[in-house]
C-alpha positions as CSV (number, residue, x, y, z in Angstrom):
1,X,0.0,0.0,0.0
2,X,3.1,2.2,0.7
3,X,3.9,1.9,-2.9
4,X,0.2,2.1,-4.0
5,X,-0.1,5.7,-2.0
6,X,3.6,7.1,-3.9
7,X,1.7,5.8,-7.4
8,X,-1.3,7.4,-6.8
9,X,0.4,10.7,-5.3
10,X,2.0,10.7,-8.9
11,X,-1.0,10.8,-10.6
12,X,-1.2,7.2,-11.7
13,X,-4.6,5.2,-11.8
14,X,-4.0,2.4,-8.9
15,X,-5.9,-0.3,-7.6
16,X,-4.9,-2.3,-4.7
17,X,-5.6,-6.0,-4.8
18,X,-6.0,-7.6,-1.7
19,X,-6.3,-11.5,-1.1
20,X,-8.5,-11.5,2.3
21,X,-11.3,-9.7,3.5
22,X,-8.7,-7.4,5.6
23,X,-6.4,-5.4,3.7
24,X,-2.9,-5.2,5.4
25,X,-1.0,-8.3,4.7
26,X,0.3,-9.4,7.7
27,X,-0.5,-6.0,9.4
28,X,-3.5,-6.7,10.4
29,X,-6.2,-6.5,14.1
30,X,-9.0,-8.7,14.4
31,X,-11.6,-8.6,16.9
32,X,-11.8,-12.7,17.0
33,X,-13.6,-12.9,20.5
34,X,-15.7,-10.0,22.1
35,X,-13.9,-6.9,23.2
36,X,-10.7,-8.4,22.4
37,X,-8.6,-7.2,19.4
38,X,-5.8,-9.4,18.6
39,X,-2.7,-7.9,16.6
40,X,-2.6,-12.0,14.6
41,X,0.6,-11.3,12.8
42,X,3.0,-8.3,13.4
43,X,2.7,-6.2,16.3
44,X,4.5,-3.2,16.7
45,X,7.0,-0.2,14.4
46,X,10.0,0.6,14.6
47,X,11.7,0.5,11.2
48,X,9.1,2.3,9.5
49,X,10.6,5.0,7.7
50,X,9.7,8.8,9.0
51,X,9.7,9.8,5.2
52,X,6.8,8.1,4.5
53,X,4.5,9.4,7.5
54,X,5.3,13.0,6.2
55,X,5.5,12.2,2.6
56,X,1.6,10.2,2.9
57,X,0.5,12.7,5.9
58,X,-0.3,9.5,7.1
59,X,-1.1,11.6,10.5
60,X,-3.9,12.9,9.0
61,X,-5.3,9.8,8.2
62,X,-5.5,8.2,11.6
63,X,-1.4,7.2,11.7
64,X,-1.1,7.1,15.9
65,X,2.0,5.3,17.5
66,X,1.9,5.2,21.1
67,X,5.3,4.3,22.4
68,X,6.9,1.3,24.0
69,X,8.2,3.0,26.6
70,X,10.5,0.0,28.5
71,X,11.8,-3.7,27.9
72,X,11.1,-5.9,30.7
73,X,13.5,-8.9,31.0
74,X,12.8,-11.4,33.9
75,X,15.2,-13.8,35.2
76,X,15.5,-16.6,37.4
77,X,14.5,-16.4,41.1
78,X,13.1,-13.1,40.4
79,X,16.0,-11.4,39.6
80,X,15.3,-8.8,36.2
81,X,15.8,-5.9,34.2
82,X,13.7,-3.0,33.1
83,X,15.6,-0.8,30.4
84,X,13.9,2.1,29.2
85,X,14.3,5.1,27.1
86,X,16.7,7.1,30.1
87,X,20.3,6.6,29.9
88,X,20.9,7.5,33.7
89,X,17.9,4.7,34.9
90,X,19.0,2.1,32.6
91,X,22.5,2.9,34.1
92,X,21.4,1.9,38.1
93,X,19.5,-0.5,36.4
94,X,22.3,-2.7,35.1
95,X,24.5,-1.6,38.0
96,X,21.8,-3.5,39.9
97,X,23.7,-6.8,38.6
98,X,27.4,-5.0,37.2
99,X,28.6,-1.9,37.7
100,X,31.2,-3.0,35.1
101,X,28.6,-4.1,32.7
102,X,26.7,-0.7,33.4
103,X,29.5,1.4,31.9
104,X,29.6,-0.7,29.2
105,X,26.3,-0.6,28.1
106,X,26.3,2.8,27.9
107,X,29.7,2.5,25.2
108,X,27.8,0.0,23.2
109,X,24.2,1.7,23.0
110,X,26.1,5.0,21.7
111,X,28.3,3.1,19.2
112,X,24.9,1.5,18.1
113,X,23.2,5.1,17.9
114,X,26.5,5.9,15.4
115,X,26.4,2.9,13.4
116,X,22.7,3.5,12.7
117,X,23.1,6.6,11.6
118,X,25.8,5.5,9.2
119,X,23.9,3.1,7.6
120,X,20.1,4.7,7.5
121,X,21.7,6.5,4.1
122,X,22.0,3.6,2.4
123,X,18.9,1.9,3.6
124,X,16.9,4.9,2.2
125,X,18.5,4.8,-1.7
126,X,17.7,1.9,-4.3
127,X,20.9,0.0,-4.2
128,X,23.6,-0.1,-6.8
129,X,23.3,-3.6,-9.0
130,X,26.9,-4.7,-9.2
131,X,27.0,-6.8,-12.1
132,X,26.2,-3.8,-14.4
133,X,28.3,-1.9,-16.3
134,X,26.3,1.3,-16.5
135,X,29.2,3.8,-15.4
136,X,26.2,5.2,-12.9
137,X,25.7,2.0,-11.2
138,X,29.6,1.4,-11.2
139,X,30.0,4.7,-9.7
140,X,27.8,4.1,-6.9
141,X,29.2,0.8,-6.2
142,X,32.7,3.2,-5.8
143,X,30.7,5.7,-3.8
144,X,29.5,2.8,-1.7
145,X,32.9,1.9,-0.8
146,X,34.8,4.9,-0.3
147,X,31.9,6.0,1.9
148,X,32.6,2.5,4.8
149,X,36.2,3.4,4.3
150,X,35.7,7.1,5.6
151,X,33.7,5.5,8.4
152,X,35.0,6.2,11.9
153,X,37.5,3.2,12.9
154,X,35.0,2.2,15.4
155,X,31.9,2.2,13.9
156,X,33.4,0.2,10.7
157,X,34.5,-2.4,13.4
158,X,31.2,-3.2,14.8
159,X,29.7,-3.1,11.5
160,X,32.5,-5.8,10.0
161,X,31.8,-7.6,13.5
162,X,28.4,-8.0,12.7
163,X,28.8,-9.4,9.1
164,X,31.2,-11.9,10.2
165,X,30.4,-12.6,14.2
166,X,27.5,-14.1,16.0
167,X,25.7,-11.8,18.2
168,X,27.1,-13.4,21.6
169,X,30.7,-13.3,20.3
170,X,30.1,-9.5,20.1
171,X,28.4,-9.1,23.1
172,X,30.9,-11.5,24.8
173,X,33.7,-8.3,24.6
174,X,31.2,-5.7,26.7
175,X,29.6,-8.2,29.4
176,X,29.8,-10.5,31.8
177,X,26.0,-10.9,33.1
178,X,23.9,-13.5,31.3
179,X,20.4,-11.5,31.2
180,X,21.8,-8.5,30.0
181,X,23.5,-10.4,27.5
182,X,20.4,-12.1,26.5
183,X,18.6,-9.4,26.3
184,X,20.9,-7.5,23.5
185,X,21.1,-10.9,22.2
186,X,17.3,-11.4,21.5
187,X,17.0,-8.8,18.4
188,X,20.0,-11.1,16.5
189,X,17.5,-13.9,15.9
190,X,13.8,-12.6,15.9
191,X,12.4,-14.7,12.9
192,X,16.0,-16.3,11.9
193,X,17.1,-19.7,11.7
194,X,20.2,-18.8,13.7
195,X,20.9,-19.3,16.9
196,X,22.7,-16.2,19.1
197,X,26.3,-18.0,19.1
198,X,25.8,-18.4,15.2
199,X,27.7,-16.0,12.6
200,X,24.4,-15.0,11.3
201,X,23.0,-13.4,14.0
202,X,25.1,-10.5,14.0
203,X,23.7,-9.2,11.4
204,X,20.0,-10.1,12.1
205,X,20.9,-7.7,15.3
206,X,22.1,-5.2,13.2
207,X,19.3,-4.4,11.1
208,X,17.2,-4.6,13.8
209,X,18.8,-2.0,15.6
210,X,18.5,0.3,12.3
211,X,15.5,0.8,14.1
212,X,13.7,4.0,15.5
213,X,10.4,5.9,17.1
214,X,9.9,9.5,17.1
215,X,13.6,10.2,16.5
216,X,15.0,8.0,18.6
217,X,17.2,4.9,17.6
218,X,16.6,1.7,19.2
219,X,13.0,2.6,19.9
220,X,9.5,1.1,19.3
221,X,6.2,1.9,19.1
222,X,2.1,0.3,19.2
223,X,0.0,1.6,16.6
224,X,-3.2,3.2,18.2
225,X,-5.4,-0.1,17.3
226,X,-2.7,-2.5,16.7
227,X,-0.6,-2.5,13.0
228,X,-4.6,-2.7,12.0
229,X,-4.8,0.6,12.6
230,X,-1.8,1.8,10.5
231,X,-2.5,-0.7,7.5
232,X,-6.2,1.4,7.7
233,X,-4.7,4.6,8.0
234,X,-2.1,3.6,5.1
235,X,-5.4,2.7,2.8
236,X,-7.0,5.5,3.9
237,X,-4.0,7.6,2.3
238,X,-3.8,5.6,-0.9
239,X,-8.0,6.5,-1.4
240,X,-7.0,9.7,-0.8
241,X,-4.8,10.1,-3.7
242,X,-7.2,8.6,-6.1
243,X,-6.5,5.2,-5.5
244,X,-8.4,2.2,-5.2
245,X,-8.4,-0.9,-2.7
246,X,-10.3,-4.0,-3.0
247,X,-10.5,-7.1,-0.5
248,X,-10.6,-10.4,-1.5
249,X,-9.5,-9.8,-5.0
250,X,-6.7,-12.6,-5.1
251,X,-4.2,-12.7,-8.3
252,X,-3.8,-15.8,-9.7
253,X,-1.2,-14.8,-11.9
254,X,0.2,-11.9,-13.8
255,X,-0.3,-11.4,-17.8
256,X,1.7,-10.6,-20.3
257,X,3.1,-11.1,-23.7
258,X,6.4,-10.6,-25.8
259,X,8.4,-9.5,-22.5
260,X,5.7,-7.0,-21.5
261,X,3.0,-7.0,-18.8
262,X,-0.5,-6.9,-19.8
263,X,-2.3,-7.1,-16.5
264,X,-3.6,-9.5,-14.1
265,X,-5.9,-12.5,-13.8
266,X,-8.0,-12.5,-10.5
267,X,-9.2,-15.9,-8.2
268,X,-12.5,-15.6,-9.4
269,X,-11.6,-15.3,-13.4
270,X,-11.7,-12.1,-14.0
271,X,-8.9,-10.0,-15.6
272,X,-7.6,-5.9,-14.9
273,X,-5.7,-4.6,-17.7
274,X,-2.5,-2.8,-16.8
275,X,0.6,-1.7,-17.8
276,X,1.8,-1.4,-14.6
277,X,1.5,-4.6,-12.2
278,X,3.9,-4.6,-8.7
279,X,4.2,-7.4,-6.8
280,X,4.4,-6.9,-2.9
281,X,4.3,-10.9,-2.4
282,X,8.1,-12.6,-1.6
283,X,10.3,-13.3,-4.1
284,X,9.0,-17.2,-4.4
285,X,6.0,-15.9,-5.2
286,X,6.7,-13.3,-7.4
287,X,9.3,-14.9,-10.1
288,X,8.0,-18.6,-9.7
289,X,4.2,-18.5,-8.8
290,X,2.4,-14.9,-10.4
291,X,5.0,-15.9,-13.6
292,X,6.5,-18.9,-15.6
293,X,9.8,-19.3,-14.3
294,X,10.7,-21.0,-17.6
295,X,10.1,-17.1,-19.1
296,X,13.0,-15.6,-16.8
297,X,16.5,-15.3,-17.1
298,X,18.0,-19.3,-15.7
299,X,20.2,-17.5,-13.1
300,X,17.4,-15.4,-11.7
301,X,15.6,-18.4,-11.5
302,X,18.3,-20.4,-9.8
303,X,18.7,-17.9,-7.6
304,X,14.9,-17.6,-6.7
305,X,15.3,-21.5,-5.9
306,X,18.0,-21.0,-3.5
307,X,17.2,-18.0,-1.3
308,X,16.4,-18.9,2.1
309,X,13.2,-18.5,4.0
310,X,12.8,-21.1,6.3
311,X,10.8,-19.7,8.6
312,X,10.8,-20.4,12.5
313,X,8.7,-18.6,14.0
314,X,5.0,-18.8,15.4
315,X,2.6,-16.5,17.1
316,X,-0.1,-17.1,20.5
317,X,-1.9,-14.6,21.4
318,X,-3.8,-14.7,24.8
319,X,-6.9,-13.0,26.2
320,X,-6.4,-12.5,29.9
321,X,-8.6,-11.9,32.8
322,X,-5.8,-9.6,34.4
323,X,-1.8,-8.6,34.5
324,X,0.6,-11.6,35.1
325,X,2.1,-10.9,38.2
326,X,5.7,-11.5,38.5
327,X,7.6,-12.6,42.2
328,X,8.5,-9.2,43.8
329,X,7.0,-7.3,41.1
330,X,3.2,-7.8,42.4
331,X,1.1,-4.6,41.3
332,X,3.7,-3.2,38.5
333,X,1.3,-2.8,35.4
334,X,3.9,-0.8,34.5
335,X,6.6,-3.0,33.5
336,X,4.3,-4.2,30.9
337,X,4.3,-1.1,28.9
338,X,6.8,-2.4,26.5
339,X,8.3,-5.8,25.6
340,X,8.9,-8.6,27.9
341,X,11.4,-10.9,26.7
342,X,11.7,-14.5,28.1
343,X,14.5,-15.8,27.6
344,X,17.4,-14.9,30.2
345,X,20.7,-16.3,29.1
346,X,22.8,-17.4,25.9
347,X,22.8,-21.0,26.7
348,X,18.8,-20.4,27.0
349,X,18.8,-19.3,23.4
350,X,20.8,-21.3,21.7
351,X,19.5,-24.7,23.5
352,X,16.1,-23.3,21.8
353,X,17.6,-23.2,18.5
354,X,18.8,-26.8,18.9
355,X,15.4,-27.8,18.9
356,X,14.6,-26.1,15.7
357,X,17.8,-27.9,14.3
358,X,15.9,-31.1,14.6
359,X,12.9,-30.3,13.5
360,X,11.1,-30.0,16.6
361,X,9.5,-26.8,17.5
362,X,11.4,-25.4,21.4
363,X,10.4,-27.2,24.8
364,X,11.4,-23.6,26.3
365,X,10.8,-21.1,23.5
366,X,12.2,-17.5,23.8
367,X,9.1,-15.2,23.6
368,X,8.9,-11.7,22.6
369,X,6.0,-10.6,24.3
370,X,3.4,-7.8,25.0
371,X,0.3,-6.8,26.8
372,X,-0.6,-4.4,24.1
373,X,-3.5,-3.3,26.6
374,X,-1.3,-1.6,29.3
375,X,-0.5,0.8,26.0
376,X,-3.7,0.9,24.4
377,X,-6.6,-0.2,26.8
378,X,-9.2,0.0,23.6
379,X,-7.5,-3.2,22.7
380,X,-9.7,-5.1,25.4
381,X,-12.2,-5.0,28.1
382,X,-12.1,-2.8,31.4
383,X,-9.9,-4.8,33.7
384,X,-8.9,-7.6,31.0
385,X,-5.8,-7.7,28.8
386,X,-4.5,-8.9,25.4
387,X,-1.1,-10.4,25.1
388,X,1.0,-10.9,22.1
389,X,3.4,-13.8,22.4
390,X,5.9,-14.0,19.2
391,X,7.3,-17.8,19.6
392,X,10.7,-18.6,18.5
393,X,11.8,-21.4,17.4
394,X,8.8,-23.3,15.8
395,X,10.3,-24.4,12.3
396,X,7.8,-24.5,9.2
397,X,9.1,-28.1,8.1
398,X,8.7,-30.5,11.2
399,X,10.5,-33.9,11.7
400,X,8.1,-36.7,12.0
401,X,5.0,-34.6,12.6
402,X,3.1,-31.9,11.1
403,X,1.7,-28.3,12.6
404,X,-2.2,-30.0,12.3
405,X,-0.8,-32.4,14.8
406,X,1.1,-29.8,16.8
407,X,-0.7,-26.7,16.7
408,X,-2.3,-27.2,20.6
409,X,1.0,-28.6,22.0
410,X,3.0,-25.1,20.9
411,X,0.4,-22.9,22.6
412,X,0.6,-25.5,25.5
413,X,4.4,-25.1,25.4
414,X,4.1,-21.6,25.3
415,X,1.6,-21.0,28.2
416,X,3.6,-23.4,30.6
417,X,7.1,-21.3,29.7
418,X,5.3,-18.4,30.4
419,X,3.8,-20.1,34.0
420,X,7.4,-20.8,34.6
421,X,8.2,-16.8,35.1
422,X,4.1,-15.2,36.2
423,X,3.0,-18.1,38.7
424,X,-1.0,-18.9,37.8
425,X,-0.5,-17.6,34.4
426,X,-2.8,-20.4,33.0
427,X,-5.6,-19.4,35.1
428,X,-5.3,-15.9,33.6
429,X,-6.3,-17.2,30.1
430,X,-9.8,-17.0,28.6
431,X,-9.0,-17.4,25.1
432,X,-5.8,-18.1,23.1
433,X,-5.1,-17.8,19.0
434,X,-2.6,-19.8,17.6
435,X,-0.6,-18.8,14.1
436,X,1.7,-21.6,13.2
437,X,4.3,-21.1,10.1
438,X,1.7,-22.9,8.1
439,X,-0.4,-20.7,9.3
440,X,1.6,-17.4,8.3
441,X,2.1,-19.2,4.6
442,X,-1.5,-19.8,3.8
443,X,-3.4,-17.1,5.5
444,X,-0.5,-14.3,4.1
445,X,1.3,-16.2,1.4
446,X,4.9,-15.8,3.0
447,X,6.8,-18.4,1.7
448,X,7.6,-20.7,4.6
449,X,6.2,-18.9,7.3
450,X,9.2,-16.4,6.9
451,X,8.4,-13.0,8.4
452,X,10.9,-11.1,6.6
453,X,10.2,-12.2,2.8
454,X,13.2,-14.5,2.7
455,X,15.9,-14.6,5.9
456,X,18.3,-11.3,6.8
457,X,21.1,-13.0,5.9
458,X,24.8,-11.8,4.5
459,X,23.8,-13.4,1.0
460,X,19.8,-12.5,0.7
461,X,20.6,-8.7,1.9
462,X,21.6,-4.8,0.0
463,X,23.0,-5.8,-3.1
464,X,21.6,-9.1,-3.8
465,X,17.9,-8.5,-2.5
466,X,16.5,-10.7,-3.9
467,X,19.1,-11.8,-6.4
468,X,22.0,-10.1,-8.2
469,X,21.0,-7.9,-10.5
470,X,17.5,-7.7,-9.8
471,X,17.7,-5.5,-6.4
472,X,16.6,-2.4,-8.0
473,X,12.8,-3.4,-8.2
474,X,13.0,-4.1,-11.6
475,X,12.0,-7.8,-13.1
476,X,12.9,-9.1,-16.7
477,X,8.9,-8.9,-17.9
478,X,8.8,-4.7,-19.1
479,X,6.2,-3.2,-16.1
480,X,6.4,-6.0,-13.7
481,X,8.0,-4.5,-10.5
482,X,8.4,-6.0,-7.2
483,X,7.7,-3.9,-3.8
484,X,7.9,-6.5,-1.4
485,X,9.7,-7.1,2.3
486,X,12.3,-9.1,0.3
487,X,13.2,-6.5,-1.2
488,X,15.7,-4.0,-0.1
489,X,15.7,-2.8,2.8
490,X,13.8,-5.9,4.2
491,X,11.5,-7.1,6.0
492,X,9.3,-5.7,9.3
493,X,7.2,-2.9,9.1
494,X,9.4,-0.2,7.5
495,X,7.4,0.7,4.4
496,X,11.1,1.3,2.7
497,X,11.0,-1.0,0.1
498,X,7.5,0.2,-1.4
499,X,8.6,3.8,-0.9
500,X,12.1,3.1,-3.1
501,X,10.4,0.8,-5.6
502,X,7.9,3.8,-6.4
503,X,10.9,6.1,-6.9
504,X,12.0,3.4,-9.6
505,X,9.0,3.2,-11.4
506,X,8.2,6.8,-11.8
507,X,11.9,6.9,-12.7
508,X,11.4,4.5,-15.3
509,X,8.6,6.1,-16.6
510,X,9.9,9.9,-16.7
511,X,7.5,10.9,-14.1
């Protein structure tokens, strides 16, 4: 919808076809018991690009983030940490457990801050293709690299760290404590098939930490009504402009002839002509479902084959009579205003990726959690609470079993973790939804239950997303673009790559 708004705001006639009867994707809120509004799929912004708000005035249209305002960790024998947005609390906070591992906090956050704001240029701009000649794309693959050789020392170090290091090698050099360590360890492998001690969880870390709310880096924010509310506000925008959105209009595959698209044929039978067609599905589905792969280039389609999405992640979300209470933490609703992250060491972590190794899904999952209530108290009934549980690892391809057979023993998993650290959580729970990979595939069309369009990895990322010489938006079929999360910049909630792949087309078209 991002790129739909940009096409329409250029004066272009553009329809939004939607698959379901809720536009949004994966961004989506539904009301699935009374007075509860569960946020099924994704769940909160952060890497949404501040260009777009202004650029859409996306405020105008409803566009309302309430922010996230702490991180609550919890621990064994209620030992735990509550970081926050103030660098003087989160200070005492960690001196709570090392004074030593205090001061360094305080050097690695502000290294992050720097190497964010390094890299947000180039997450902004359509990336050079390498393997042209064009002395323009040439010259920006120069500018590219005299620009990380000019980088300060340090911030070139943490970024060459994070391309070649797992996230608890790097965190290994600033502390000693296992739950603050597990806590800057958690963004390296939200929605990865890597564990935190392997080399591609660096970099899963690092583009999650391009992140940022209202200016700050690092930060996060609810959507007033869940990422519901911002797909609506996003559609609102695009009708705004002059475009169109329709709801359970499905394509069933794109049309064209002699190299050039000619529009699209729709579920039901029914074609729209077009001269224009963008894809916003993965990169799967765009070269090798919507087309003929056997009418692309035989390295593209090679390529297609061997990108990684394996997806490992699952969602359960919970309707609760009241706040967990956590040992020594009895009446804090506050602490809930943010994320809560279960998962309170290394080992933790990586013995949950083990399981995903073998095709199980995790005895002890890591959750990402949060009682999107205690933000926005619309999102349930006086006194009750949602909860938003984002399950790692529960791998799409399961050894000796299938998600049919396991869908009730994950959410059993998951509410028995989550007993382990709020004593009587199960007798908080009225109602619980459960979004398996298979799940996120069917219902969405990600390709394996992969959140990001295709994993964050050194070889799916910046110059070969999704495949060498075909990052720029551009397919081989004249007026068929892509727009989707595998795209550059990537996946989450950013709106980037719809935003650059607009500033392609009405490139491409003189506009």
């Amino acid at each position: 919808m991002v790129n739909a708004a940009y096409l329409a705001k250029a004066g272009l006639k553009t329809i939004v076809l939607e698959r379901r009867h809720l536009v949004g994707g994966a961004a989506i809120t539904e009301e699935l018991i009374p007075g509860f509004k569960f946020t099924t799929f994704s769940y909160a912004i952060s890497l949404l690009r501040p260009e777009i708000v202004q650029e859409l005035d996306l405020v105008g249209h409803g566009f309302m983030v309430l922010p996230m305002v702490n991180t609550f960790q919890p621990g064994y024998n209620g030992e735990h940490l509550i970081l926050g947005s103030d660098p003087d609390t989160n200070y005492h906070e960690i001196a709570r457990h090392s004074i030593e591992d205090a001061e360094a906090a305080q050097d690695l956050d502000h290294l992050i801050s720097r190497m964010a704001r390094a890299i947000k240029p180039w997450m902004d701009r359509i990336p050079p293709n390498r393997l042209s000649s064009d002395p323009v794309e040439v010259n920006a693959l120069n500018e590219l690299k005299v620009y990380l050789e000019d980088l300060d020392p340090e911030v070139r170090d943490l970024i060459e760290k994070c391309t070649t290091c797992s996230i608890a090698e790097i965190l290994d050099e600033y502390f000693e404590t296992d739950l603050i360590k597990a806590m800057y360890a958690s963004s390296g492998i939200i929605g990865s098939k890597c564990g935190p001690r392997d080399q591609e969880s660096g970099l899963v870390w690092l583009f999650h930490k391009l992140g940022e709310y209202d200016g700050l880096p690092g930060s996060w924010g609810f959507h007033k009504g869940g990422n519901g509310g911002f797909t609506q506000a996003l559609a609102r925008s695009v009708e705004t402009f002059g475009g169109e959105v329709r709801i359970n209009a499905g394509v069933d595959k794109v049309l064209y002839e002699d190299g050039k698209v000619l529009g699209v044929l729709l579920q039901d039978g029914s074609t729209l002509k077009a001269n224009l067609v963008v894809s916003a599905l993965d990169p799967r589905q765009t070269f090798t479902r919507l087309v003929e792969p056997g009418d692309l280039p035989k390295d593209l389609v090679d390529c297609i084959a061997n990108l990684k999405f394996q997806g490992t992640a699952a969602k359960v979300n919970f309707a609760l009579s009241s706040i967990p209470t956590f040992p020594g933490l009895e009446g804090r609703e506050d602490i809930y205003k943010g994320f809560t992250n279960i998962g309170p060491s290394i080992d933790y972590l990586q013995e949950a990726f083990g399981d995903c190794e073998v095709g199980k899904f995790s005895r002890r999952p890591f959750l990402d959690c949060c009682i999107q209530s205690t933000i926005d108290p619309e999102m349930s009934p006086p006194g009750n609470h949602i909860m938003s549980c984002f399950v790692m690892y529960a791998p799409y391809h399961l050894n000796q079993t299938d998600w049919n057979s396991e869908r009730e023993n994950l959410a059993d998993t998951v509410e028995s973790t989550l007993a382990e650290f709020f004593p009587g959580f199960s007798d908080l729970v009225l109602h619980r939804e459960i979004v398996t990979p298979q799940d996120i595939e069917e219902l969405v069309g990600l390709s394996e239950g992969n959140i990001f369009a295709g994993e964050l990895f050194k070889s799916q990322l910046f110059l070969d997303r999704p495949a060498p010489g075909w990052n720029q938006y551009r397919t081989p079929i004249e007026g068929y673009y892509q727009c989707g999360s595998g795209t550059h910049p990537g996946g989450c909630v950013s709106g980037g790559p719809g935003r650059l792949a607009a500033q392609q087309i009405l490139g491409d078209k003189g506009l």
